[in-house]
N, C-alpha and C positions, 0 to 999 in steps of 0.2 A: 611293904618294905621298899619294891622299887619304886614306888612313886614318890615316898619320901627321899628317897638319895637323888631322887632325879630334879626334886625343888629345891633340894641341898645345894647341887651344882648350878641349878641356874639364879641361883642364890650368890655364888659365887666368883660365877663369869664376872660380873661387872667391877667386882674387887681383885680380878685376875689381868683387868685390862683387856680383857678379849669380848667383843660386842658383835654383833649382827652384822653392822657396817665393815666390819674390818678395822675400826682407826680406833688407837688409841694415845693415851700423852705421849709425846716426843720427850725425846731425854737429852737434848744437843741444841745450841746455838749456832749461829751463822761466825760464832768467835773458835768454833772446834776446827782443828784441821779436816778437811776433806769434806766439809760439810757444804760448802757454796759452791754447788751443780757447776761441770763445765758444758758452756752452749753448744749444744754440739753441730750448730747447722751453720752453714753461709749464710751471709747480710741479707736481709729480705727489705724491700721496698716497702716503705709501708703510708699509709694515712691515715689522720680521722676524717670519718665521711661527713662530719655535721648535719647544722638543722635549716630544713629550707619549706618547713611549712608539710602538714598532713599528708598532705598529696605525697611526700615524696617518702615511701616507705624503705629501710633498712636492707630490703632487697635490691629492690629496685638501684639505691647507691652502691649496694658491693657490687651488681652488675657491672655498673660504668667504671668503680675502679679495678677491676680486675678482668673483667670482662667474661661473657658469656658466647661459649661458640654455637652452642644451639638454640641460641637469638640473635646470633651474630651481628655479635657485639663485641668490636675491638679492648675497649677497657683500658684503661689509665696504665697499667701495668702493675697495680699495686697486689703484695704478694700475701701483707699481714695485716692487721686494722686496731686501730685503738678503740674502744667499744665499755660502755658503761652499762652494767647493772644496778642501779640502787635499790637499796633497801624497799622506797617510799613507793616506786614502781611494782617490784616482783612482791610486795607485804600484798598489794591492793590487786594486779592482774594475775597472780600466781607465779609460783615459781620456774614454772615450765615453760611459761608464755615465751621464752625466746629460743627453744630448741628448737624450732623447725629453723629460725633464720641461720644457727649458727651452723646447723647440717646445711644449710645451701652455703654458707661462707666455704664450710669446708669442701662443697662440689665442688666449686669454682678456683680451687687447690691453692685457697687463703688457707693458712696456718699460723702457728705460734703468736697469737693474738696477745695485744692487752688488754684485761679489764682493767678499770678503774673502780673502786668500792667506796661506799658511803652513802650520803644524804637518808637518813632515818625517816621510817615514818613519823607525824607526829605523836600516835601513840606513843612510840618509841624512843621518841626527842628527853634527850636531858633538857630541863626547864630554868636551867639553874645561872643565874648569873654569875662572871669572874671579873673580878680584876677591874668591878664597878664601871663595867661595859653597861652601856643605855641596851642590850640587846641578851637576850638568853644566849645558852650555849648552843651551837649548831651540831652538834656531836650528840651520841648514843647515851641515853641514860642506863645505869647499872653494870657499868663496865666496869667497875672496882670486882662488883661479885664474882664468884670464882668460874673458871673458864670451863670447867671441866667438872660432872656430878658421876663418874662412875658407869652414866647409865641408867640412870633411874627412871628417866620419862621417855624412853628408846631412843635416845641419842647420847652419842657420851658427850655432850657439852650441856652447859647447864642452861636450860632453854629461858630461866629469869637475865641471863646476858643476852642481848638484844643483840648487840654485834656480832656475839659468838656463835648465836644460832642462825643470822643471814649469814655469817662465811661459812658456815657448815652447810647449811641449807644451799648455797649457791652453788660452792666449789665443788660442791658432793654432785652436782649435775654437769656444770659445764668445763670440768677442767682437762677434760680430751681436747678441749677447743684449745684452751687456754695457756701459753707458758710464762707469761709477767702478769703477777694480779698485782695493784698498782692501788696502795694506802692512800685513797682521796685524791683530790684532784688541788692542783696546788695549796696546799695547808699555808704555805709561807706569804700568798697574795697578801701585801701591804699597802696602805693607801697612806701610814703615818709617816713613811720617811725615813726610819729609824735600821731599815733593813740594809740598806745604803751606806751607814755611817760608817767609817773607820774605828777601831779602837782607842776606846780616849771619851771619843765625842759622846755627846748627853745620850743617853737613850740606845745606844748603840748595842745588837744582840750578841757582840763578843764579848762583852763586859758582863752584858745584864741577858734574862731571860726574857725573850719577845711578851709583851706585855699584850694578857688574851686580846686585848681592845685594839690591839697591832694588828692582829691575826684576822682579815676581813675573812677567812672559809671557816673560821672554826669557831671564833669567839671565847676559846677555851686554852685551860695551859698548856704550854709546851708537857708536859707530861700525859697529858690527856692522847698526845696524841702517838707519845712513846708505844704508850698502855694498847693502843689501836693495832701499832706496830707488830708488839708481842703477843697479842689476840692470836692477830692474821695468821703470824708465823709458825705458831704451836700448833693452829687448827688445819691451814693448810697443808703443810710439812705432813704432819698425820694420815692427811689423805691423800697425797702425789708428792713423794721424796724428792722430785726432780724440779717440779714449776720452781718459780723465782717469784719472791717477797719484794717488793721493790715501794721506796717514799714513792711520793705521787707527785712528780714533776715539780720540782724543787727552782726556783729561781735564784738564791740567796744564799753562798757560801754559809752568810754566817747563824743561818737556821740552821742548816746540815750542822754544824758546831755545836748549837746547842742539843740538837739530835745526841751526839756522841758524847758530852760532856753531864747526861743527864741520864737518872732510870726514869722508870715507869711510877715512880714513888709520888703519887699527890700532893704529900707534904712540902715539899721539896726536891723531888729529884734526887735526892741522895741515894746510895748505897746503903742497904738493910738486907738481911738474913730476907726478906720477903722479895723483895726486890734487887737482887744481887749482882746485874748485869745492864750496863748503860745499851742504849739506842740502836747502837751498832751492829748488838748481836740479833736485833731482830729482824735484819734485809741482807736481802744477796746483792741486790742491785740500785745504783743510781739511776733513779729515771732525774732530767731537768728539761726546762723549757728553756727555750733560747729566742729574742726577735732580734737582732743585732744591727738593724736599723737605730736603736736605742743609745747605741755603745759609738757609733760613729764619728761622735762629737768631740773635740780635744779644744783645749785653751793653748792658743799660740801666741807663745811673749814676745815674738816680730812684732804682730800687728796689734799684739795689745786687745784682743777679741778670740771669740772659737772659733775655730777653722773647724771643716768638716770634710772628711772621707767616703764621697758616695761612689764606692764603687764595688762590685760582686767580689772582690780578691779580699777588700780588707774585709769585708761582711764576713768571710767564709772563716778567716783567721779571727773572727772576734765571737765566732761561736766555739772553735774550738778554744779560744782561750777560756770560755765559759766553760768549756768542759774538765780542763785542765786547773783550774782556781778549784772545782771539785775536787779533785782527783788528792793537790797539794792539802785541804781539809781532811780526808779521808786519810791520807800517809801521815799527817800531825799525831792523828789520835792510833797509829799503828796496824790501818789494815796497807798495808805495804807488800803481804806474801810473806812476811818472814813472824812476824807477834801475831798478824792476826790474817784470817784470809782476803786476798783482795775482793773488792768487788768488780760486779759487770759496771759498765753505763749503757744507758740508753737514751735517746731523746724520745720524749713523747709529744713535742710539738715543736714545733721550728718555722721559719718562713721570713719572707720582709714582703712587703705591698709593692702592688703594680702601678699603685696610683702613690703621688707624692706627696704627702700631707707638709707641709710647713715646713722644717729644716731636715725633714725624711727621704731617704733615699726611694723611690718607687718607677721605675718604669715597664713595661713588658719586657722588653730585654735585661733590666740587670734581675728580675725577677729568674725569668728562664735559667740566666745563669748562674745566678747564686746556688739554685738548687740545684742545679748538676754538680756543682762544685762541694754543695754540704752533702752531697753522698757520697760524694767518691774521698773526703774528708771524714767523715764517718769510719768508711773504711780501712781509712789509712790512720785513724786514732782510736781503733777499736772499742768502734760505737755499735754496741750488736746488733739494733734496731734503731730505723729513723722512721717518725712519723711525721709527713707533712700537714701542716694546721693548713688551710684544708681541702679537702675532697673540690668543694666550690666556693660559689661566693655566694652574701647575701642581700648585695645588693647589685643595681648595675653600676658600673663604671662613675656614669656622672652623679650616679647618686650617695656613692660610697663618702664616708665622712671616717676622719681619723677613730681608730676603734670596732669599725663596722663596716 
């Protein structure tokens, strides 16, 4: 008798919501009051450390940005670090492979990091072409399937979601490191021009929906990557009420648009009993990239040509205008604080060159000073984290070419 009541209940459990792990479905969006975490700490200095070849391991770089004093080693001063796990990495070295590094980040009293998530194993890869792209989808196969099994195969997420099961599998390890996990690494990269355009013009993503063939990171539709969005948000949320959800370095107001003006719906993006709730409700935070060497250029009808602004004052105001062209997106569709909650920003990469490429601003000096100026600009337009693009260089000086 009591063995039977005892497989009764654990018969149960998984239909109870109550699991081994502790986590079960969330019942709240980032659209509920009180739901979007306030940050609770001062600006942290941050970077990413980049790639400069084998030799140079992940330790070894947080060394020199933060510094080590029993190797005394001064360190860059950096306090938090933007840092990528992918899928195609931890599927093939194991999940574990990076807990020794992120315990020496945290010796070195680096905190509230970002991850960035994605890049699928190929197992894993959706195979599927959109939007009669010459290129498959770069995004998860089986992400429509459901997020969430109860518990059936010892996890409560349904381990045939590919996505579902590396944010679970991930964030289930690293997210004492972690306070911004950060949905891909720019989704909105475009190389067709159309990200640019005003409303009106042909192809323009205020009108129309980024066309997957637009999309150089994803390949796939704007819903596909809502669908990522709401993954994330349900499975992290479940297991650390506090981290922050955040796009993943957004370039392009008018992506962020189609973000909020869209569900998770395949079909269409529409509103359905299934899919009930647009883009919005699945991030706390704005991450965006900014290089504003890009932005410097104006057409002057004196001379009848562009004139150009090279100098670290207007760089520093044409990032924050970059932040703030967000910010008026986001109050369009009502996260304002009053219909919906606001969100954080963040930058996860920023910078201009020190070398001058063609009508580019670059020298040592305005370089120095731009970036003093977009920190203390950050914090004066409550930008919770900045991350300098990057740690080093990878090339030398004379050898550097526009892009590299």
């Amino acid at each position: 008798m009591k063995k039977n009541l005892l497989r009764l209940l654990l018969l149960l459990i998984p239909s109870m919501g109550i699991y081994q792990t502790g986590n079960s479905q969330i019942n709240f969006t980032a659209n509920d009051p009180g739901r979007v975490p306030a940050y609770p700490r001062s600006f942290l200095y941050g970077t990413n450390m980049g790639y400069y070849g084998s030799s140079w391991d992940n330790i070894t770089k947080a060394n020199i940005a933060a510094g080590n004093t029993s190797l005394n080693i001064q360190g860059a001063g950096a306090h938090s670090l933007r840092l990528s796990l992918p899928e195609e990495f931890l599927d093939y070295w194991g999940y574990d492979a990076e807990l020794g590094s992120f315990n020496h980040y945290s010796s070195l009293g680096i905190q509230d990091n970002t991850v960035f998530l994605g890049f699928p194993s190929t197992a894993h890869r959706d195979n599927n072409y959109y939007g009669g792209c010459g290129q498959p989808s770069w995004l998860f196969a089986n992400m429509y399937t459901p997020i969430w099994d109860g518990g059936a195969n010892g996890t409560p997420v349904n381990e045939n979601n590919y996505f579902a099961l590396y944010v679970y599998k991930t964030v289930t390890r690293y997210h004492t490191y972690t306070k911004f996990w950060e949905i891909l690494n720019e989704p909105d990269f475009d190389l067709s021009g159309n990200a640019w355009k005003d409303p009106g013009q042909p192809g323009n993503w205020w009108d129309n929906n980024p066309s997957p063939c637009d999309l150089y990171n994803m390949k796939a539709p704007i819903f596909h990557y809502i669908r990522l969005l709401r993954i994330s948000y349900e499975i992290i949320k479940s297991i650390d009420s506090t981290a922050f959800i955040t796009v993943g370095g957004l370039g392009y107001p008018a992506f962020l648009d189609a973000i909020l003006r869209n569900t998770d719906n395949p079909a269409d993006g529409s509103v359905t009993p299934v899919y009930p709730v647009k883009g919005g409700a699945y991030f706390d935070v704005l991450s965006f990239h900014n290089y504003p060497m890009y932005a410097l250029t104006y057409w002057d009808n004196s001379i009848n040509n562009f004139a150009y602004k090279r100098h670290s004052d207007t760089a520093a105001e044409e990032f924050i205008k970059a932040k703030n062209r967000m910010a008026t997106v986001l109050g369009t569709h009502g996260y304002d604080g009053n219909n919906y909650p606001r969100k954080h920003f963040i930058c996860t990469e920023n910078n201009i060159p020190r070398k001058e490429f063609g009508d580019y601003i670059g020298t040592d000096q305005a370089q120095t000073n731009y970036v003093i100026k977009a920190l203390v600009q950050s914090q004066q337009n409550d930008i919770k984290q900045y991350y300098l693009f990057a740690l080093g260089e990878t090339q030398t000086l004379a050898a550097a070419s526009d892009g590299y």
